[in-house]
Backbone as CSV, one residue per row, in Angstrom:
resi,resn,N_x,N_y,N_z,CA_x,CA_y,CA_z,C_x,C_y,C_z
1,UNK,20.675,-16.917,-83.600,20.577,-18.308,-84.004,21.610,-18.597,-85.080
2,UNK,22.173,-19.664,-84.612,23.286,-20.090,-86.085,22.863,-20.550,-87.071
3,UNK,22.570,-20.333,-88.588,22.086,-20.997,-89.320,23.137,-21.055,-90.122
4,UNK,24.393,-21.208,-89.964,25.383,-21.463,-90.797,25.745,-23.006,-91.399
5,UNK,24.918,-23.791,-90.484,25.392,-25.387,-90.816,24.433,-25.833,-92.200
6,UNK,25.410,-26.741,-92.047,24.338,-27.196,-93.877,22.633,-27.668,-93.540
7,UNK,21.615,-27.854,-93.787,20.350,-28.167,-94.029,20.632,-30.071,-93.391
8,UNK,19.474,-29.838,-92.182,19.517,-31.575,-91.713,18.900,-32.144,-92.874
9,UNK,19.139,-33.787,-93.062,18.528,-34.578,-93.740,17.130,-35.087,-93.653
10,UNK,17.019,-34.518,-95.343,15.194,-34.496,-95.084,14.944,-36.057,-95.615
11,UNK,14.141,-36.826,-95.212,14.432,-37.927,-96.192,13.165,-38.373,-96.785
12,UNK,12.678,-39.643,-97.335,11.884,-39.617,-98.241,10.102,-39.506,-98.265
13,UNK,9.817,-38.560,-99.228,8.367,-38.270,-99.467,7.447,-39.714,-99.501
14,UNK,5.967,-39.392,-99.441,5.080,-40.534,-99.478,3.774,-39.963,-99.629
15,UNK,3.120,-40.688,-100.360,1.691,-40.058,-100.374,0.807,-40.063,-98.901
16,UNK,0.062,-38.638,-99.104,-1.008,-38.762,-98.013,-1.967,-39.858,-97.984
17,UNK,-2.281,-40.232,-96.967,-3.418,-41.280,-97.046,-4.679,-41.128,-97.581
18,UNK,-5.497,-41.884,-98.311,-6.286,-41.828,-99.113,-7.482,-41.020,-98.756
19,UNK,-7.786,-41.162,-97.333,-9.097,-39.865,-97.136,-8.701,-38.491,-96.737
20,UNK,-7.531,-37.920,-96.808,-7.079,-37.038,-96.953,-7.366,-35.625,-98.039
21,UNK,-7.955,-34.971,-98.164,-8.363,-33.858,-98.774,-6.758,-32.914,-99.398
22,UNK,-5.871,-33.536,-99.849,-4.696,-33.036,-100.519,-4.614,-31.958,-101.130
23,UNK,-5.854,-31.194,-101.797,-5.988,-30.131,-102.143,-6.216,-28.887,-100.923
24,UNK,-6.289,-29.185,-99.696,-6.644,-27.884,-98.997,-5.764,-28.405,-97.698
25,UNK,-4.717,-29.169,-97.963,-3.824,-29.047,-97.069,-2.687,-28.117,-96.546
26,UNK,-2.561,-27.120,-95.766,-1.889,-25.963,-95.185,-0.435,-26.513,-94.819
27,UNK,0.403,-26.184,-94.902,2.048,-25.775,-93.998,2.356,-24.899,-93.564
28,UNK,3.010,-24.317,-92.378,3.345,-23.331,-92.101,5.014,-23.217,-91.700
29,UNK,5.971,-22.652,-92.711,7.158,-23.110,-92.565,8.086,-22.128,-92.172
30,UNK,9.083,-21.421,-91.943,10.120,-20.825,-91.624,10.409,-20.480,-93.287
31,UNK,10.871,-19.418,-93.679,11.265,-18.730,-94.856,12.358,-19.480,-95.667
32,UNK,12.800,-20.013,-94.715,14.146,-20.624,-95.100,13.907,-22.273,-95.191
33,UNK,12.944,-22.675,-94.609,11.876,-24.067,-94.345,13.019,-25.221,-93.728
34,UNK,13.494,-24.612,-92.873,14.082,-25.413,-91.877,13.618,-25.844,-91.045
35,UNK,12.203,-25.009,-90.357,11.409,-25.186,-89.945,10.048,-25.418,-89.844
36,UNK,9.394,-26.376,-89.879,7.933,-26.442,-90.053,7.068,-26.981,-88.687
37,UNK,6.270,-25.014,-88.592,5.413,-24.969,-87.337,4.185,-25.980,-87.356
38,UNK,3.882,-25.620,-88.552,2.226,-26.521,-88.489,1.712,-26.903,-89.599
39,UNK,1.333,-28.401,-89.553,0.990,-28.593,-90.622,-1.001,-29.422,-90.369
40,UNK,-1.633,-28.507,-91.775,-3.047,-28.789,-91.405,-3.353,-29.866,-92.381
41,UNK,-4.169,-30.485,-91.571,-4.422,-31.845,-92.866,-5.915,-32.067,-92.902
42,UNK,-6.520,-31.449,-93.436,-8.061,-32.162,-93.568,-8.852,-33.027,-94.566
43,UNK,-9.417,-33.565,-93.944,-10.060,-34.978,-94.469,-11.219,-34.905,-95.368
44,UNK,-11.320,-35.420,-96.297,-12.649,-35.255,-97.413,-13.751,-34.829,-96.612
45,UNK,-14.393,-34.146,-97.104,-15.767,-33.574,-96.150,-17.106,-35.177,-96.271
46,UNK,-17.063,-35.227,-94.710,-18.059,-36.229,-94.442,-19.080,-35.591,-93.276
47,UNK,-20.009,-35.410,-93.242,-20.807,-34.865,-92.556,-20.928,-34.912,-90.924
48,UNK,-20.549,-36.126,-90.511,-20.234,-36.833,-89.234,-19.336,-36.124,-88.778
49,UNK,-18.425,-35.625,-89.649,-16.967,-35.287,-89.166,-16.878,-33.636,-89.203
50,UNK,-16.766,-33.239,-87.802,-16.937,-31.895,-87.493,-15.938,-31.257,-86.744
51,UNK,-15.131,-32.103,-86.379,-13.860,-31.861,-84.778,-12.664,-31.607,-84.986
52,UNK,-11.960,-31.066,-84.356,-10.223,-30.678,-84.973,-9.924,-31.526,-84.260
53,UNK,-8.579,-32.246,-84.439,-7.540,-32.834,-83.415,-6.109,-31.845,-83.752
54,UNK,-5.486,-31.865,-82.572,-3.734,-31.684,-82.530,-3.450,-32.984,-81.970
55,UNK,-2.009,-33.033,-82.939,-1.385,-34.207,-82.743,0.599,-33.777,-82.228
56,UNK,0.685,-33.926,-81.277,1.823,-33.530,-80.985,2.859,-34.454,-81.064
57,UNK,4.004,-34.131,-81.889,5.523,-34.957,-82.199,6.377,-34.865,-81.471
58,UNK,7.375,-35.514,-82.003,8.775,-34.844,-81.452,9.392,-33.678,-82.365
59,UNK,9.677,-33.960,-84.005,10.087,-33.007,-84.606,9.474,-33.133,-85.901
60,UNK,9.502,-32.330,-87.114,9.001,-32.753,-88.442,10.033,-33.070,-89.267
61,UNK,9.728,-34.160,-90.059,11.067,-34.563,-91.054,10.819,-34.365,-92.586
62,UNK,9.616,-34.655,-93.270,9.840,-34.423,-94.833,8.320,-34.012,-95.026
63,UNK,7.389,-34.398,-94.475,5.739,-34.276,-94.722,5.788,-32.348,-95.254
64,UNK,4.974,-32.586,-96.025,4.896,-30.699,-96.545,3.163,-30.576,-96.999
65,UNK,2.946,-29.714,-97.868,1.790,-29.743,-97.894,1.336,-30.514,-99.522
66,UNK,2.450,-31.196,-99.774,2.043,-31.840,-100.657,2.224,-33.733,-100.459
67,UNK,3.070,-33.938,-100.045,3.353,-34.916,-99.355,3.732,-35.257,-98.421
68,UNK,3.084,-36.713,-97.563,3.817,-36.999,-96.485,4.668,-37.774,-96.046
69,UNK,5.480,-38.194,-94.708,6.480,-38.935,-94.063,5.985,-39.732,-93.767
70,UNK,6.448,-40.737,-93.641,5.822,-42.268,-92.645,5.272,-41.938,-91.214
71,UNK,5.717,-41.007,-90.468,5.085,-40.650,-89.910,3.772,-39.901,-89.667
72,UNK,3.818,-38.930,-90.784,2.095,-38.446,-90.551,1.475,-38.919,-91.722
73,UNK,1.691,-39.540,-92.941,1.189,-40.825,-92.935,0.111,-41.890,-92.157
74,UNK,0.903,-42.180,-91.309,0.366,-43.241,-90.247,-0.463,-42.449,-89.137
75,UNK,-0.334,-41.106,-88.452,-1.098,-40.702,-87.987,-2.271,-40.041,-88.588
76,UNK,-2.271,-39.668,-90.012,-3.679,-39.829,-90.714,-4.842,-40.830,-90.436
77,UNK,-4.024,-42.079,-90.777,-4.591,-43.321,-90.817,-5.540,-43.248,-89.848
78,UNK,-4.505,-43.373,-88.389,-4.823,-43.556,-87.486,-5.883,-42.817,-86.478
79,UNK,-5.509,-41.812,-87.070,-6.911,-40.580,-86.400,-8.321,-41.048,-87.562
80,UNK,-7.773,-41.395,-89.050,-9.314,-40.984,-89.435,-9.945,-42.414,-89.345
81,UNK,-9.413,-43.537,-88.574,-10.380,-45.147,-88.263,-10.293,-44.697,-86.421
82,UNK,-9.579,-44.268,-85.913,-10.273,-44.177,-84.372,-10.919,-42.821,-84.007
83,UNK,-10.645,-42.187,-84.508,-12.078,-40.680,-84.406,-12.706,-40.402,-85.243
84,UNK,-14.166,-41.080,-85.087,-15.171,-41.064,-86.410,-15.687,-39.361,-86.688
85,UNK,-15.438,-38.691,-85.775,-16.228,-37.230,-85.738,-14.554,-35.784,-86.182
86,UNK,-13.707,-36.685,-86.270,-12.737,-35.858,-86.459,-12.694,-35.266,-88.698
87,UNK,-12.269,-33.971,-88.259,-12.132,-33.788,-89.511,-11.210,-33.109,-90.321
88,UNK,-10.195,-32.825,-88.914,-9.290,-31.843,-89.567,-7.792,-33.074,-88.405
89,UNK,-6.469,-32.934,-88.833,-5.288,-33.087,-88.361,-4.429,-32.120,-87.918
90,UNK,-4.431,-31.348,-86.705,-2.835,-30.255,-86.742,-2.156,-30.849,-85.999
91,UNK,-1.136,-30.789,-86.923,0.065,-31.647,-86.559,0.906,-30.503,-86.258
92,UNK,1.891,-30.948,-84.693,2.636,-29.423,-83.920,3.944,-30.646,-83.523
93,UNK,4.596,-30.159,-82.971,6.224,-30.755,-82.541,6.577,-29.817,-81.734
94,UNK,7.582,-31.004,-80.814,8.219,-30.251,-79.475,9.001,-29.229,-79.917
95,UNK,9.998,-29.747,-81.196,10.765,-29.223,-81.598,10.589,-28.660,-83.391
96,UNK,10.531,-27.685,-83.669,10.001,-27.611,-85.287,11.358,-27.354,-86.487
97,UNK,12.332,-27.721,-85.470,13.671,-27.714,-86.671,13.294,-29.262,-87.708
98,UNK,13.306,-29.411,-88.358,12.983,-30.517,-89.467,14.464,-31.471,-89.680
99,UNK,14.482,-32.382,-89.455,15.391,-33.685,-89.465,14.715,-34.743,-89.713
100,UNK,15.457,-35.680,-90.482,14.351,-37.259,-90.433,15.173,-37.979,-89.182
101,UNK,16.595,-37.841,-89.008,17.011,-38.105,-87.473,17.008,-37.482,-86.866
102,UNK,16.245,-37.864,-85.489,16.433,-37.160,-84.109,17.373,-36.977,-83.990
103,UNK,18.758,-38.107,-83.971,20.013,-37.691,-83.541,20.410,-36.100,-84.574
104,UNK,19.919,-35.519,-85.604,20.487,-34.436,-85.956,19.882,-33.069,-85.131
105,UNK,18.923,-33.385,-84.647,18.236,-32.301,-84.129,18.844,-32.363,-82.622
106,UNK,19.784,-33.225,-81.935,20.465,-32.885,-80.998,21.687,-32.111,-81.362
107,UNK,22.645,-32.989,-82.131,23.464,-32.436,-82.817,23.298,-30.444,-83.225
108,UNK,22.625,-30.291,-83.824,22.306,-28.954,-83.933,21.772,-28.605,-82.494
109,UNK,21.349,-28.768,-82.061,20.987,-27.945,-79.969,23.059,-27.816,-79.600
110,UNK,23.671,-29.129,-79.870,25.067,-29.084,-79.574,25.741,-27.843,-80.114
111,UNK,25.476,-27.369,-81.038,26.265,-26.612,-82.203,24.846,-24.758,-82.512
112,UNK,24.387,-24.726,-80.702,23.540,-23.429,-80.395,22.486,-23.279,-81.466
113,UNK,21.999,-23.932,-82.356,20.723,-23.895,-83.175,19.796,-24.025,-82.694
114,UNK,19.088,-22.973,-82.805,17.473,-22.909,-81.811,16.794,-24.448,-82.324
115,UNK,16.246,-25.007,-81.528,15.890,-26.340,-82.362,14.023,-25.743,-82.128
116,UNK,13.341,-25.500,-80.982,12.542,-25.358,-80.436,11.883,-24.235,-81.820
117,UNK,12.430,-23.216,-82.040,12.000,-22.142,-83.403,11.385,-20.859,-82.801
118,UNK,11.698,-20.509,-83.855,11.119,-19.003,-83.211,9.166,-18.794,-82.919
119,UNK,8.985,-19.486,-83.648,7.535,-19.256,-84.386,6.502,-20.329,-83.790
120,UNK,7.406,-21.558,-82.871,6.567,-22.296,-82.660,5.619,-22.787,-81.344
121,UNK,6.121,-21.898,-80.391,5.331,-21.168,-79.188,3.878,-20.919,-79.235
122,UNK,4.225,-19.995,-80.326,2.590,-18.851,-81.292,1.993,-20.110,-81.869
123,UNK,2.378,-20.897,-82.626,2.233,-22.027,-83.149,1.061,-22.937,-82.270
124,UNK,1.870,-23.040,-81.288,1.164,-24.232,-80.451,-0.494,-23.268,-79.643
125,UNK,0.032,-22.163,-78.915,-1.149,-21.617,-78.717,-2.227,-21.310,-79.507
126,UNK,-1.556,-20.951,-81.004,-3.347,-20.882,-81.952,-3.844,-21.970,-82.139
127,UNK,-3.317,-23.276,-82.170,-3.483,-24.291,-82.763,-4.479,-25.083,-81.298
128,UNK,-3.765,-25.096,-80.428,-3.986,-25.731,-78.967,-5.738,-25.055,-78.791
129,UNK,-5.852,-23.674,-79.386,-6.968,-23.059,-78.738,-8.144,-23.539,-79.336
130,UNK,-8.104,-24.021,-80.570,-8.895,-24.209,-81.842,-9.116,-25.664,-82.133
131,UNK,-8.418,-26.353,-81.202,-8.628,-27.738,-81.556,-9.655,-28.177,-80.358
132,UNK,-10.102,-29.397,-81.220,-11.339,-30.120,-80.128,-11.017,-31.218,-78.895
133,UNK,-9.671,-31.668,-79.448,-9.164,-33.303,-78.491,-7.295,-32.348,-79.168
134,UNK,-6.556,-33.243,-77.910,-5.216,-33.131,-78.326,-5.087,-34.731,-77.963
135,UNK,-3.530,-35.162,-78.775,-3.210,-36.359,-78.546,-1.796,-35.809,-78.583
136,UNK,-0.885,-36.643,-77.708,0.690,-36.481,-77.213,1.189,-37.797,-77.889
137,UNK,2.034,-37.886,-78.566,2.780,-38.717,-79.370,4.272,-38.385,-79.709
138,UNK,4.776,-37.771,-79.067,6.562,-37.697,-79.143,7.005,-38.207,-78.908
139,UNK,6.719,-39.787,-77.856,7.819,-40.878,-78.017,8.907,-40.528,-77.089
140,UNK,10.116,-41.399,-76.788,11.062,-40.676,-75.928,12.130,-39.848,-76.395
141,UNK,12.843,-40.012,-74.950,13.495,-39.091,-75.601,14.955,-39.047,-76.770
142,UNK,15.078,-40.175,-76.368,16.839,-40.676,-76.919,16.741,-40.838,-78.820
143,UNK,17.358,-39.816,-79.232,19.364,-39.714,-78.829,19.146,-38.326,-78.287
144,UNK,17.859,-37.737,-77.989,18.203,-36.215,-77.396,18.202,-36.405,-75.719
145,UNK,18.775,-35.528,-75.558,19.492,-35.397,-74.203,18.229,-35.255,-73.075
146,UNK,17.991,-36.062,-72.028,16.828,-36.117,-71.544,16.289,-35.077,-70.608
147,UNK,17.493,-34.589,-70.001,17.136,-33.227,-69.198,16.456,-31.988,-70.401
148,UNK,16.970,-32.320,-71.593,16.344,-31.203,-72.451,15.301,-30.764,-73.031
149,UNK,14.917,-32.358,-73.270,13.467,-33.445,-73.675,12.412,-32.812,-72.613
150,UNK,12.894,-33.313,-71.417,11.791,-33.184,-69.633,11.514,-32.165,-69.676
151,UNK,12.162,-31.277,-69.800,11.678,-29.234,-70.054,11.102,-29.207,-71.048
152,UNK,11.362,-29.473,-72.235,10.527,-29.082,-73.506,8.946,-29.834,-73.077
153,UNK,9.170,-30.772,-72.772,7.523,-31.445,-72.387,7.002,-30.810,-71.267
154,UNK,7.461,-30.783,-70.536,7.107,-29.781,-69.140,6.635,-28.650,-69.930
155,UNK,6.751,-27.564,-70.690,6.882,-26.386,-71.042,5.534,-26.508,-72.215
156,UNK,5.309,-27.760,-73.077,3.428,-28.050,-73.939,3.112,-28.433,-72.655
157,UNK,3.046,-29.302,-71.865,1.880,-29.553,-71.059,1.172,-28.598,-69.963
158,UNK,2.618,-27.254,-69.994,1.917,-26.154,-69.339,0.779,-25.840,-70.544
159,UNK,0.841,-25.867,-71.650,0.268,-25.028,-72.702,-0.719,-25.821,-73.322
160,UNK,-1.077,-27.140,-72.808,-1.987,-27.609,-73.153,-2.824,-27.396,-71.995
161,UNK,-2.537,-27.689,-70.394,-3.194,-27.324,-70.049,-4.016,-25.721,-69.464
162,UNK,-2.955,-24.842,-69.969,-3.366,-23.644,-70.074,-4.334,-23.315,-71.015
163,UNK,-4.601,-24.314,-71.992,-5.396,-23.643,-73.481,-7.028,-23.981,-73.183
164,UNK,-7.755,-22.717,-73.252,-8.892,-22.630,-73.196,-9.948,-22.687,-74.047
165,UNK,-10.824,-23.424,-74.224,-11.433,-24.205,-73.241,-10.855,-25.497,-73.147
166,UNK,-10.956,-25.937,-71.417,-10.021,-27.657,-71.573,-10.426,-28.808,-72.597
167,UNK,-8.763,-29.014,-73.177,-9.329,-29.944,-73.967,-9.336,-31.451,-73.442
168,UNK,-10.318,-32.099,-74.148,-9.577,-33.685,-73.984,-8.601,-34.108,-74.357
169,UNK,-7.085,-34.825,-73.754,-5.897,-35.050,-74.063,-6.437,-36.740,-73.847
170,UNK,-5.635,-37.088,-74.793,-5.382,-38.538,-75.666,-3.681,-39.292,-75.805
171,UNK,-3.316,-40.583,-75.167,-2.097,-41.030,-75.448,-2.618,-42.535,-76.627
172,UNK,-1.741,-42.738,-77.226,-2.132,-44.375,-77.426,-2.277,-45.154,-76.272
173,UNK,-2.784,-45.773,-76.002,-2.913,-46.924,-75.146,-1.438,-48.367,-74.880
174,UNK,-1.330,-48.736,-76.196,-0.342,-49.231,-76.114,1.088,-49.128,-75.953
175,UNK,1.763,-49.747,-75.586,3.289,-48.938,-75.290,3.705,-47.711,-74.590
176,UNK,4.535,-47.213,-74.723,4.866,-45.382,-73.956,4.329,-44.983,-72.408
177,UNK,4.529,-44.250,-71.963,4.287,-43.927,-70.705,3.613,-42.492,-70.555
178,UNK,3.297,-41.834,-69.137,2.938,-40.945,-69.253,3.845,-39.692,-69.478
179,UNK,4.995,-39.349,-69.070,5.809,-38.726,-69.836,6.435,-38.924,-71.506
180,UNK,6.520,-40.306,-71.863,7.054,-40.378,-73.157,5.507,-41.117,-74.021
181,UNK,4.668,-40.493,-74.644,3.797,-41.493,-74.974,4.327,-42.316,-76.345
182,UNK,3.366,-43.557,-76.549,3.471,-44.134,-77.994,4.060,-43.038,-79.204
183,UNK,5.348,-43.364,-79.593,5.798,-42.466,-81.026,4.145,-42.920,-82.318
184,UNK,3.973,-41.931,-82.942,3.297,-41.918,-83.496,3.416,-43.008,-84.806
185,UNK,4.860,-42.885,-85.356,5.290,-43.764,-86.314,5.171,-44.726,-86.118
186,UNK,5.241,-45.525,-84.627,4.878,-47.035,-84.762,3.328,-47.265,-84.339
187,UNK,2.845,-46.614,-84.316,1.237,-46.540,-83.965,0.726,-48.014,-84.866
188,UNK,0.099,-49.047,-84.510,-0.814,-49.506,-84.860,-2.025,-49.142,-85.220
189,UNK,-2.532,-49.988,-85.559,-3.830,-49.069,-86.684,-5.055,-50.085,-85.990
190,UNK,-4.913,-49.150,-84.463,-6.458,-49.425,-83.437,-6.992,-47.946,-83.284
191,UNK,-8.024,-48.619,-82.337,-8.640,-47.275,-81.645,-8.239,-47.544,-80.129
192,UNK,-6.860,-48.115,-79.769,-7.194,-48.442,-78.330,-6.546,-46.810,-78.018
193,UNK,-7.007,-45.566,-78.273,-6.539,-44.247,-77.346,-7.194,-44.141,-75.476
194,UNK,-6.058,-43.916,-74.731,-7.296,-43.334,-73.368,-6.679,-42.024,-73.017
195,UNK,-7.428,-41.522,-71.935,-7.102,-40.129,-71.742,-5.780,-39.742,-70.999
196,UNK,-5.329,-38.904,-71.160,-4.314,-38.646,-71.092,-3.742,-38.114,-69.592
Protein backbone atom coordinates (compact mmCIF):
# COMPACT_ATOMS: atom_id res chain seq x y z
CA UNK A 1 0.00 0.00 0.00
CA UNK A 2 1.34 3.53 -0.78
CA UNK A 3 1.17 5.67 2.07
CA UNK A 4 3.54 8.12 0.81
CA UNK A 5 0.94 10.90 -0.17
CA UNK A 6 0.20 13.62 2.23
CA UNK A 7 -2.97 12.90 4.74
CA UNK A 8 -6.64 13.59 2.80
CA UNK A 9 -8.53 16.55 4.13
CA UNK A 10 -10.13 16.05 7.31
CA UNK A 11 -12.49 18.85 7.73
CA UNK A 12 -14.50 20.32 10.44
CA UNK A 13 -15.43 18.79 13.98
CA UNK A 14 -19.06 19.16 15.60
CA UNK A 15 -20.60 18.09 18.60
CA UNK A 16 -22.37 14.74 19.05
CA UNK A 17 -25.96 15.03 19.33
CA UNK A 18 -27.41 15.58 22.56
CA UNK A 19 -28.66 11.95 23.52
CA UNK A 20 -25.54 10.61 22.77
CA UNK A 21 -23.58 9.00 25.70
CA UNK A 22 -20.01 10.85 24.70
CA UNK A 23 -18.31 9.30 27.43
CA UNK A 24 -18.41 5.58 26.22
CA UNK A 25 -18.08 6.29 22.70
CA UNK A 26 -15.47 3.71 20.86
CA UNK A 27 -13.24 4.33 17.46
CA UNK A 28 -11.48 1.96 15.88
CA UNK A 29 -8.70 3.51 13.73
CA UNK A 30 -5.61 2.45 11.67
CA UNK A 31 -2.27 3.36 13.72
CA UNK A 32 -1.57 5.92 11.50
CA UNK A 33 -5.62 7.03 11.61
CA UNK A 34 -6.00 7.31 8.07
CA UNK A 35 -8.30 4.98 8.54
CA UNK A 36 -11.34 4.63 10.61
CA UNK A 37 -13.01 1.01 10.73
CA UNK A 38 -15.67 1.60 13.27
CA UNK A 39 -17.06 3.88 15.07
CA UNK A 40 -19.51 2.98 18.25
CA UNK A 41 -21.89 5.49 19.43
CA UNK A 42 -24.20 4.77 22.26
CA UNK A 43 -27.03 6.55 23.51
CA UNK A 44 -27.79 7.55 27.23
CA UNK A 45 -29.16 4.43 28.83
CA UNK A 46 -33.05 4.41 28.48
CA UNK A 47 -34.62 1.28 29.32
CA UNK A 48 -36.80 0.87 26.10
CA UNK A 49 -33.68 0.97 24.28
CA UNK A 50 -32.02 -2.42 23.93
CA UNK A 51 -31.02 -2.92 19.99
CA UNK A 52 -27.81 -2.27 18.01
CA UNK A 53 -28.08 -0.69 14.59
CA UNK A 54 -25.18 -0.61 11.73
CA UNK A 55 -25.26 2.18 9.69
CA UNK A 56 -23.39 1.84 6.49
CA UNK A 57 -21.49 4.97 4.53
CA UNK A 58 -19.59 5.66 1.87
CA UNK A 59 -16.34 6.76 3.69
CA UNK A 60 -15.45 8.49 7.18
CA UNK A 61 -14.35 12.12 7.19
CA UNK A 62 -13.64 13.84 10.70
CA UNK A 63 -16.24 12.13 13.38
CA UNK A 64 -13.73 10.40 16.13
CA UNK A 65 -14.60 9.38 19.38
CA UNK A 66 -14.80 12.62 20.63
CA UNK A 67 -16.48 14.49 18.07
CA UNK A 68 -18.64 14.39 15.22
CA UNK A 69 -19.10 15.29 11.26
CA UNK A 70 -22.27 16.53 9.86
CA UNK A 71 -22.69 13.46 8.82
CA UNK A 72 -22.92 11.18 11.81
CA UNK A 73 -24.21 13.95 13.50
CA UNK A 74 -27.35 13.72 11.54
CA UNK A 75 -27.44 10.02 11.56
CA UNK A 76 -27.52 10.08 15.41
CA UNK A 77 -30.40 12.26 15.21
CA UNK A 78 -31.94 10.32 12.96
CA UNK A 79 -31.72 6.79 14.33
CA UNK A 80 -32.41 8.01 17.96
CA UNK A 81 -36.31 9.83 16.79
CA UNK A 82 -37.04 6.83 14.22
CA UNK A 83 -35.87 3.72 16.32
CA UNK A 84 -37.38 4.04 19.69
CA UNK A 85 -35.77 0.54 20.88
CA UNK A 86 -32.33 1.32 19.42
CA UNK A 87 -29.42 1.94 21.69
CA UNK A 88 -26.27 1.67 20.33
CA UNK A 89 -24.95 3.32 16.51
CA UNK A 90 -22.08 1.27 14.46
CA UNK A 91 -21.20 3.23 12.06
CA UNK A 92 -19.04 1.03 9.05
CA UNK A 93 -18.12 2.48 5.36
CA UNK A 94 -17.63 1.02 2.01
CA UNK A 95 -14.51 2.54 2.07
CA UNK A 96 -12.56 3.35 5.58
CA UNK A 97 -9.74 5.63 4.10
CA UNK A 98 -11.00 9.03 5.82
CA UNK A 99 -11.55 12.16 3.42
CA UNK A 100 -14.24 14.87 3.90
CA UNK A 101 -14.19 14.68 -0.17
CA UNK A 102 -15.18 11.76 -1.92
CA UNK A 103 -13.43 13.14 -4.83
CA UNK A 104 -10.06 12.48 -2.62
CA UNK A 105 -10.78 9.03 -1.88
CA UNK A 106 -10.89 8.39 -5.71
CA UNK A 107 -7.97 10.30 -6.30
CA UNK A 108 -5.99 8.09 -3.87
CA UNK A 109 -7.65 4.49 -5.54
CA UNK A 110 -5.91 6.58 -8.81
CA UNK A 111 -2.51 6.88 -7.13
CA UNK A 112 -2.83 2.53 -5.80
CA UNK A 113 -3.93 3.48 -2.09
CA UNK A 114 -5.89 0.75 -0.64
CA UNK A 115 -8.99 2.90 -0.07
CA UNK A 116 -11.22 -0.21 1.04
CA UNK A 117 -8.33 -0.89 4.30
CA UNK A 118 -6.88 -3.54 5.54
CA UNK A 119 -8.93 -4.00 8.68
CA UNK A 120 -12.22 -3.26 7.35
CA UNK A 121 -13.56 -6.62 6.00
CA UNK A 122 -13.01 -8.01 9.89
CA UNK A 123 -14.67 -4.79 10.63
CA UNK A 124 -17.83 -5.27 8.89
CA UNK A 125 -18.23 -9.02 9.86
CA UNK A 126 -17.96 -8.41 13.78
CA UNK A 127 -20.02 -5.57 13.58
CA UNK A 128 -22.71 -7.04 10.88
CA UNK A 129 -22.95 -10.18 13.37
CA UNK A 130 -23.81 -8.22 16.55
CA UNK A 131 -26.09 -5.81 15.28
CA UNK A 132 -29.96 -6.01 15.47
CA UNK A 133 -31.28 -3.95 12.08
CA UNK A 134 -28.67 -2.69 9.38
CA UNK A 135 -29.44 0.47 7.40
CA UNK A 136 -27.49 1.21 3.84
CA UNK A 137 -26.82 4.87 3.41
CA UNK A 138 -23.78 5.44 1.00
CA UNK A 139 -25.50 7.46 -1.43
CA UNK A 140 -24.04 7.28 -5.00
CA UNK A 141 -21.54 6.88 -6.45
CA UNK A 142 -19.94 10.04 -8.14
CA UNK A 143 -16.95 11.47 -8.22
CA UNK A 144 -15.91 7.71 -7.58
CA UNK A 145 -15.72 5.69 -10.48
CA UNK A 146 -18.91 3.59 -10.77
CA UNK A 147 -17.66 0.25 -11.90
CA UNK A 148 -15.62 0.50 -8.57
CA UNK A 149 -18.52 1.73 -6.37
CA UNK A 150 -20.93 -1.52 -8.04
CA UNK A 151 -18.22 -4.08 -6.67
CA UNK A 152 -17.58 -2.54 -3.44
CA UNK A 153 -21.51 -2.68 -2.83
CA UNK A 154 -21.88 -5.97 -4.42
CA UNK A 155 -19.06 -7.29 -2.08
CA UNK A 156 -21.33 -5.67 1.84
CA UNK A 157 -24.40 -6.93 0.45
CA UNK A 158 -22.76 -10.34 0.07
CA UNK A 159 -21.82 -9.72 3.82
CA UNK A 160 -24.83 -8.48 4.99
CA UNK A 161 -26.58 -11.01 3.67
CA UNK A 162 -24.23 -13.65 4.73
CA UNK A 163 -24.28 -12.35 8.48
CA UNK A 164 -25.97 -14.55 10.85
CA UNK A 165 -28.65 -14.37 12.17
CA UNK A 166 -30.65 -12.42 9.19
CA UNK A 167 -30.83 -9.10 9.84
CA UNK A 168 -33.48 -6.56 9.08
CA UNK A 169 -31.97 -4.17 6.35
CA UNK A 170 -33.36 -0.55 6.26
CA UNK A 171 -32.98 2.30 3.30
CA UNK A 172 -34.49 5.83 3.88
CA UNK A 173 -37.54 5.95 2.15
CA UNK A 174 -37.05 9.13 0.54
CA UNK A 175 -34.81 9.78 -2.37
CA UNK A 176 -31.92 7.07 -3.46
CA UNK A 177 -32.54 3.87 -5.00
CA UNK A 178 -31.97 0.39 -4.38
CA UNK A 179 -28.41 0.26 -5.32
CA UNK A 180 -27.47 3.89 -4.22
CA UNK A 181 -29.65 4.55 -1.06
CA UNK A 182 -30.49 8.11 0.62
CA UNK A 183 -26.74 9.64 1.63
CA UNK A 184 -27.08 9.81 5.17
CA UNK A 185 -25.97 13.56 5.37
CA UNK A 186 -28.99 14.76 3.73
CA UNK A 187 -31.31 12.57 5.71
CA UNK A 188 -34.28 14.43 6.95
CA UNK A 189 -35.26 14.09 10.35
CA UNK A 190 -38.41 11.39 9.71
CA UNK A 191 -39.06 7.98 10.44
CA UNK A 192 -40.13 7.34 6.85
CA UNK A 193 -37.29 4.04 6.78
CA UNK A 194 -38.65 0.71 4.70
CA UNK A 195 -37.00 -2.45 4.24
CA UNK A 196 -34.45 -2.84 2.30
Amino acid sequence: MNTASKPLHIGRQISHFEKVDVKRINAFFSEDEKYRYTLSIPFYDEQARTKTIAVILKNPSSADAFRADKTVQNVEKVIYNAFSDVSKVEILNLFALRGTYPKEIMDAYTLGINIIGDSNDAAFENILCKSDYIVVAWGGASPIRSSLYDVRIGEVLNKIKNSKPCKRVFRKKEKGSEIYPFHACYWPNTMDFIEY
